[in-house]
C-alpha positions as CSV (number, residue, x, y, z in Angstrom):
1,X,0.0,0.0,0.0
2,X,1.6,3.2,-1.6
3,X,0.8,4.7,2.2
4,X,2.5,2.8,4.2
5,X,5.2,3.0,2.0
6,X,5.7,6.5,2.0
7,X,5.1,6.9,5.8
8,X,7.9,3.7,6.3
9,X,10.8,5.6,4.0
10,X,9.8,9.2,5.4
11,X,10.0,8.1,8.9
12,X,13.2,6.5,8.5
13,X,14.5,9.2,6.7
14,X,13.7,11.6,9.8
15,X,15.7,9.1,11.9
16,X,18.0,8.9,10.0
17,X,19.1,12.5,9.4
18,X,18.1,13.1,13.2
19,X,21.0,11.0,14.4
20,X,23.5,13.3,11.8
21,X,22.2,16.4,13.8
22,X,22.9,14.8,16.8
23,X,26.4,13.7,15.6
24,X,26.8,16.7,14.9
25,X,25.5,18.7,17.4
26,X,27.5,16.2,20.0
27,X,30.8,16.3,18.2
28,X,30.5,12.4,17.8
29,X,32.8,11.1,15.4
30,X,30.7,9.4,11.8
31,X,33.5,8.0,9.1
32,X,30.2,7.3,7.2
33,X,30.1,8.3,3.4
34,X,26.4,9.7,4.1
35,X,27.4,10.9,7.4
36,X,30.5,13.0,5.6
37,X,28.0,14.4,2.6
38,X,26.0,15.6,5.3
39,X,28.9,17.6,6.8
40,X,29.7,19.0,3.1
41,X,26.2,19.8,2.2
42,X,25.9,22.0,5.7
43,X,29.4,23.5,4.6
44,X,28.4,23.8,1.4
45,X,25.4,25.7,1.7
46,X,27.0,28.4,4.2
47,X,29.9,28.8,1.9
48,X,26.4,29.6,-1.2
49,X,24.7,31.3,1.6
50,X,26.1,33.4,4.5
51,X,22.9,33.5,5.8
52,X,22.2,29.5,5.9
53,X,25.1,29.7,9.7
54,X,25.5,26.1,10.5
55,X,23.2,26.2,13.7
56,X,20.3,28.0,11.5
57,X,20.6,24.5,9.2
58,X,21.0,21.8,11.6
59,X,17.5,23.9,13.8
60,X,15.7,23.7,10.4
61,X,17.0,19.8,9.8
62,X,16.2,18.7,13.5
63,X,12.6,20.3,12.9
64,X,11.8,19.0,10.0
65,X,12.5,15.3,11.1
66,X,10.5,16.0,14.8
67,X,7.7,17.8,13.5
68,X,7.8,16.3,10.0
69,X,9.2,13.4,9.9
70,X,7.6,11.4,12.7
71,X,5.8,8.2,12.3
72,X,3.1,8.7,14.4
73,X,2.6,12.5,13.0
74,X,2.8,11.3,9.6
75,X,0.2,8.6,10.1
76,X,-2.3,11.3,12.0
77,X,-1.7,14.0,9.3
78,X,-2.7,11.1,6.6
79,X,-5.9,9.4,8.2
80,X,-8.5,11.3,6.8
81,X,-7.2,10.8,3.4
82,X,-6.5,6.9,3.5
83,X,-8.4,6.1,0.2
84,X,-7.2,8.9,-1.5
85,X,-3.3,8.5,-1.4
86,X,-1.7,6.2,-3.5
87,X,1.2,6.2,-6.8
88,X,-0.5,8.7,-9.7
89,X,1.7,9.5,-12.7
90,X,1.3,12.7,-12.9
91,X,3.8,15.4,-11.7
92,X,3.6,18.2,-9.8
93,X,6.1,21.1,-9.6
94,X,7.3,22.7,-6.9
95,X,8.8,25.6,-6.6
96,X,11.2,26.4,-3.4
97,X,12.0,30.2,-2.3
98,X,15.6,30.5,-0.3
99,X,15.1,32.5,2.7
100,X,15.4,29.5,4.9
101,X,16.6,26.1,4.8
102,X,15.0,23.5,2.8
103,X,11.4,26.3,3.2
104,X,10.0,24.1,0.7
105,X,10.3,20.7,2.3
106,X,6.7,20.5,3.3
107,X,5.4,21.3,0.1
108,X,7.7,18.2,-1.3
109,X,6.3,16.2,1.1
110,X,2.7,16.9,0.6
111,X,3.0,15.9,-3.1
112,X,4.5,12.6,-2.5
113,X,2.1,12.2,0.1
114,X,-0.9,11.9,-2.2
115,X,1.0,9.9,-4.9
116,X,2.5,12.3,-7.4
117,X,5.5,12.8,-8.9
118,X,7.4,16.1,-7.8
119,X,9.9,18.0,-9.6
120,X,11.3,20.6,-7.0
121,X,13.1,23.8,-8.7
122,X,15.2,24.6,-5.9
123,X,16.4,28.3,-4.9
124,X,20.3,29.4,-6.2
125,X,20.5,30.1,-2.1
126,X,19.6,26.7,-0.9
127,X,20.5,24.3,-3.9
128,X,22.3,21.7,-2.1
129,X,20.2,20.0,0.2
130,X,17.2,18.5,-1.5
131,X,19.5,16.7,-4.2
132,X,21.1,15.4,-0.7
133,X,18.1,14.5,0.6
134,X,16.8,12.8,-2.3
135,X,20.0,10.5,-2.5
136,X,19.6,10.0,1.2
137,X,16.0,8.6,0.7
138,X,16.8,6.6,-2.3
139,X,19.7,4.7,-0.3
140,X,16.7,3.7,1.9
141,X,14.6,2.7,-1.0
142,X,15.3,2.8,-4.7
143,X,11.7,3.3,-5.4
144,X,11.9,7.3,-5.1
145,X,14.7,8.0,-7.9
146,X,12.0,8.5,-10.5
147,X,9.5,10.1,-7.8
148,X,11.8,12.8,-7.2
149,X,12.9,15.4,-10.0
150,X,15.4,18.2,-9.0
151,X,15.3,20.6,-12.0
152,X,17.0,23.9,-12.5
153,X,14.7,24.8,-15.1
154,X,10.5,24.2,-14.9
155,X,8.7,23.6,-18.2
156,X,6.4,26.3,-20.1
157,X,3.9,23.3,-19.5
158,X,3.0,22.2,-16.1
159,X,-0.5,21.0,-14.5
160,X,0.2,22.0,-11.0
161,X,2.6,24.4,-9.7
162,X,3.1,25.4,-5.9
163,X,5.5,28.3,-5.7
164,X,6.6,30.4,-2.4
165,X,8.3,33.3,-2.8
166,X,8.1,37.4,-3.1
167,X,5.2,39.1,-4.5
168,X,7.3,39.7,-7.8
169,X,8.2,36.1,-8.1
170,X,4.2,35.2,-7.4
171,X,3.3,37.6,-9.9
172,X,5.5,36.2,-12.9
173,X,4.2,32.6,-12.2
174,X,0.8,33.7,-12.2
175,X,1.1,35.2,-15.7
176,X,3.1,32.9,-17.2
177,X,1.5,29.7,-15.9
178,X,-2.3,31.3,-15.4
179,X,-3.7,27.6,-17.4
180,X,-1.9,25.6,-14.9
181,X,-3.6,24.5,-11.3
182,X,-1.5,27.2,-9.1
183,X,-0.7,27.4,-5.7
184,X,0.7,30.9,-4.9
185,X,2.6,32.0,-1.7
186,X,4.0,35.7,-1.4
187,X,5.1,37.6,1.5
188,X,4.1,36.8,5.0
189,X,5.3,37.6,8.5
190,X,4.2,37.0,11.7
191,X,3.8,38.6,15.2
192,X,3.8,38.7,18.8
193,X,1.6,40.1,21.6
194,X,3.2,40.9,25.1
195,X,1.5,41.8,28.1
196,X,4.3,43.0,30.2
197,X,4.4,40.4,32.4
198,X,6.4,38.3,30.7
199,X,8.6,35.4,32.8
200,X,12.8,35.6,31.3
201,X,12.1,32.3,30.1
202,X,9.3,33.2,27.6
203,X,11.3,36.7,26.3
204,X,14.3,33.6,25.7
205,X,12.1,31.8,24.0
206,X,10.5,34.6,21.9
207,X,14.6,35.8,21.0
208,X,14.2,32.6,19.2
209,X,11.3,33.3,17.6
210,X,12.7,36.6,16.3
211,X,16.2,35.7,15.5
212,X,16.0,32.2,13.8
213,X,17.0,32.6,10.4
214,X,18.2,36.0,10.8
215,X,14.5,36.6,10.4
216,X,13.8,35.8,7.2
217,X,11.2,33.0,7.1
218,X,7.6,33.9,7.2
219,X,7.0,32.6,10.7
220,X,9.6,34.8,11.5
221,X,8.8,37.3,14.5
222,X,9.1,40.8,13.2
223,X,6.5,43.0,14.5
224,X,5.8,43.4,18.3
225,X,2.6,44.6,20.0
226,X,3.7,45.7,23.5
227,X,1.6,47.8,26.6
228,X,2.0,51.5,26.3
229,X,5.6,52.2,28.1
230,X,6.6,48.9,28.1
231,X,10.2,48.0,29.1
232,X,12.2,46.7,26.6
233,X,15.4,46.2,28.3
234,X,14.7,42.5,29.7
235,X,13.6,41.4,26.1
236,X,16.8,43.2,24.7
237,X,18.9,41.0,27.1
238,X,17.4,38.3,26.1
239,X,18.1,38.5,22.4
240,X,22.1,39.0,22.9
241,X,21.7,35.8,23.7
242,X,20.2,34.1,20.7
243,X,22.5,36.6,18.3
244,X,24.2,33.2,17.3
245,X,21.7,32.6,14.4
246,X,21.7,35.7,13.5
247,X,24.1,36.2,10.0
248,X,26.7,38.6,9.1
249,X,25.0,40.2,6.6
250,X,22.0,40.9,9.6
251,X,24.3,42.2,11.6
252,X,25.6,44.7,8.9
253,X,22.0,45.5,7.9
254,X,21.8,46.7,11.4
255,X,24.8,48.5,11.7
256,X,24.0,50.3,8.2
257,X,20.4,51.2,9.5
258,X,21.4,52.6,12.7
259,X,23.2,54.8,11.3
260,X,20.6,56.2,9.0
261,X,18.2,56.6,11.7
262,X,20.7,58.4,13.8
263,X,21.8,60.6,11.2
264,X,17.6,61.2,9.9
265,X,17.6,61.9,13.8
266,X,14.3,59.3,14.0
267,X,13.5,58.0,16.8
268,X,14.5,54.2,17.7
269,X,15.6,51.8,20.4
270,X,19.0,50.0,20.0
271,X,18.8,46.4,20.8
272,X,22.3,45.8,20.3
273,X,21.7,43.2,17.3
274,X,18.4,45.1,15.3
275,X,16.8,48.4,16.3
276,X,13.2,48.6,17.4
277,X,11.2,51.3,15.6
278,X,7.7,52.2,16.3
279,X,4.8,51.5,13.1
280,X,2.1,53.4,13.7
281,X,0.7,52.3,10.3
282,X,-2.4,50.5,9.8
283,X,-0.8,47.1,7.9
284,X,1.3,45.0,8.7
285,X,4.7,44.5,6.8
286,X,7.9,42.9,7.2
287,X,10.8,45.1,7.8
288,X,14.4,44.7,6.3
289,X,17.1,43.0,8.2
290,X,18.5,44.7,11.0
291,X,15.3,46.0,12.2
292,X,12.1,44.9,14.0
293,X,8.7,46.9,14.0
294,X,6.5,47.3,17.2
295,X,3.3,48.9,18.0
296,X,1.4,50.2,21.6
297,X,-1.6,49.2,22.6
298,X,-4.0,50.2,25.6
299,X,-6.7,47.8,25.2
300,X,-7.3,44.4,23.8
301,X,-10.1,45.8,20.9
302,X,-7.1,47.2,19.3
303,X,-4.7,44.1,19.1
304,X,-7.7,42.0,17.5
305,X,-8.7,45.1,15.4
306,X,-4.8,45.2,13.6
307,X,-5.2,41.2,13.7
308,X,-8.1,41.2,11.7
309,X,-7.7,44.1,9.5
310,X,-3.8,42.4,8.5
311,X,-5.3,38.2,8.5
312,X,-3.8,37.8,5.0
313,X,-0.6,39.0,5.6
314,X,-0.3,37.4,9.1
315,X,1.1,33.6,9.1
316,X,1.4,33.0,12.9
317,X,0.4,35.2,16.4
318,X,2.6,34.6,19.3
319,X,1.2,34.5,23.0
320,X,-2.3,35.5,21.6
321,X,-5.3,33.1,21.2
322,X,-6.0,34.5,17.3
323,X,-8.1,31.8,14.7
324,X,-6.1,29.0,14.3
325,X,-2.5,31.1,14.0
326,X,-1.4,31.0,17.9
327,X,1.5,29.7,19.3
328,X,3.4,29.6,22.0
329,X,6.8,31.5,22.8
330,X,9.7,29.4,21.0
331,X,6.9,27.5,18.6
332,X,6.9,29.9,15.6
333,X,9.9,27.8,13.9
334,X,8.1,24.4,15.0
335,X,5.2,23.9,12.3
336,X,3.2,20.9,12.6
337,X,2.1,19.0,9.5
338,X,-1.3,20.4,9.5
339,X,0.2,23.8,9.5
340,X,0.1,24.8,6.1
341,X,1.7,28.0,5.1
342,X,-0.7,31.0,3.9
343,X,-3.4,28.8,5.6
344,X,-3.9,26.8,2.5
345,X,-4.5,22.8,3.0
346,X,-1.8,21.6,0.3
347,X,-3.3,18.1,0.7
348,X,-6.7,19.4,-0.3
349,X,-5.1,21.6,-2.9
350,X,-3.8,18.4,-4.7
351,X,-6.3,16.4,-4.4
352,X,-9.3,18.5,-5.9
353,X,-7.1,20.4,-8.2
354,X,-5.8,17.7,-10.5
């Protein structure tokens, strides 16, 4: 049964790259071939992409084989669609942006799920890992070499597309491929909510949620709604300590915006990595690198008001019971299978589309 099949491989796959993270993360010595492509492909990818630091890779890796890769997750995520899944010829494309590591694994995943073919265009920035973890999951089983298509150029003819990307990027697939069945991502970013009351361990685990990735994914934290004369200096602390996965090239932004706003003479608060800057504008949007966006509030009519009028553009509310986009301090960079991005069921997408 093509199900069981899938969830088998997938699941071992998870195991087996969560013991290279491990290695890794341990300093455990692995003479394995696998084991030393794994250590190429992570130094490979920082030398393509300053911003892909080693710790920033192996967090995306471990997260994807917890959250993703797990038997028992795989098999919940699948039981409603048990007669629906199994091996279809036809191929879907798939169409992977580069602001974090292997962003478009999920989107992989969810078309081998329901039985078709995938042929992943990766991102210049992250083109090393999914031809790694294909070969990975054909040493496992043989049965995924012609399931699995890395191409470097798509087709003028495609039936289904997913893409993720910037609104520019959206726009020229939507054009060019606007006979095709078309799942379109653009721009996204995500918030917080803080009360003021905050324990030290929650502002740690929110310096995660704003510095993993130097910021740049979608579930990224990089607008902040705080009390009217809230204190910043115990959330400042705790980001110095999460600078670690924050890139060079973040840094720099930060440095080089600074100075602008000190010579503009505009108002901001140095937080020794990024510089917080007060929006008073009505939408939401994501801010370039170096800098993170926060707003006042006095009462809680005007945190659900923003929430509602910016739902599009939102893709996950921290500390704040919103829809279905809350979750917890630390979670924002721990999806769940079921959390599809832009709030679109991929699954469903496939399944009624083609």
């Amino acid at each position: 049964m093509y199900k069981d099949v899938f969830i088998a491989d997938f699941s071992m796959l998870g195991s087996r790259l969560m013991s290279y993270c491990q290695a890794y993360s341990n300093n455990c010595i692995n003479e394995s071939d696998d084991y030393l492509q794994f250590i190429s492909t992570l130094e490979s990818s920082q030398s393509n992409n300053p911003n892909f630091l080693f710790c920033n890779q192996i967090h995306s890796l471990s997260t994807i084989c917890s959250c993703f890769l797990d038997k028992k997750r795989l098999e919940d995520w699948l039981y409603d669609y048990d007669v629906e899944l199994f091996e279809r010829d036809r191929e879907v494309c798939v169409v992977c942006a580069g602001n974090i590591p292997l962003v478009g694994f999920h989107d992989i995943l969810s078309v081998l799920s329901v039985g078709y073919k995938v042929a992943v265009k990766p991102s210049s920035k992250d083109k090393f890992w999914y031809s790694y973890i294909k070969r990975t999951l054909c040493s496992l089983n043989p049965f995924w070499e012609d399931r699995i298509n890395i191409v470097s150029e798509i087709s003028d003819v495609v039936d289904a597309l997913i893409v993720s990307g910037s609104d520019s990027t959206i726009d020229y697939f939507s054009k060019k491929y606007y006979n095709s069945k078309l799942l379109l991502r653009g721009s996204m970013t995500s918030v917080a909510i803080l009360k003021g009351d905050e324990s030290r361990d929650d502002l740690d685990r929110l310096a995660l949620d704003i510095c993993l990735y130097s910021g740049m994914g979608c579930r990224s934290v990089t607008n902040l709604f705080v009390p009217e004369s809230y204190d910043f200096s115990h959330l400042i602390e705790s980001t110095a300590l999460s600078f670690k996965y924050l890139s060079k090239g973040f840094y720099s932004s930060y440095l080089q915006n600074k100075a602008v706003l000190t010579l503009s003479d505009t108002s901001f608060i140095d937080a020794n990595n990024f510089v917080l800057i007060q929006d008073f504008g009505a939408k939401i949007s994501t801010p370039p690198a170096g800098i993170v966006y926060y707003r006042t509030y006095s009462s809680n009519e005007e945190i659900l008001g923003f929430l509602d009028n910016n739902i599009t553009s939102i893709q996950v509310v921290v500390n704040y019971r919103y829809n279905d986009l809350f979750v917890n301090f630390g979670d924002s960079q721990k999806p769940k299978l079921i959390d599809y991005a832009d709030n679109v069921n991929t699954l469903d997408f496939l399944l009624k589309s083609l």
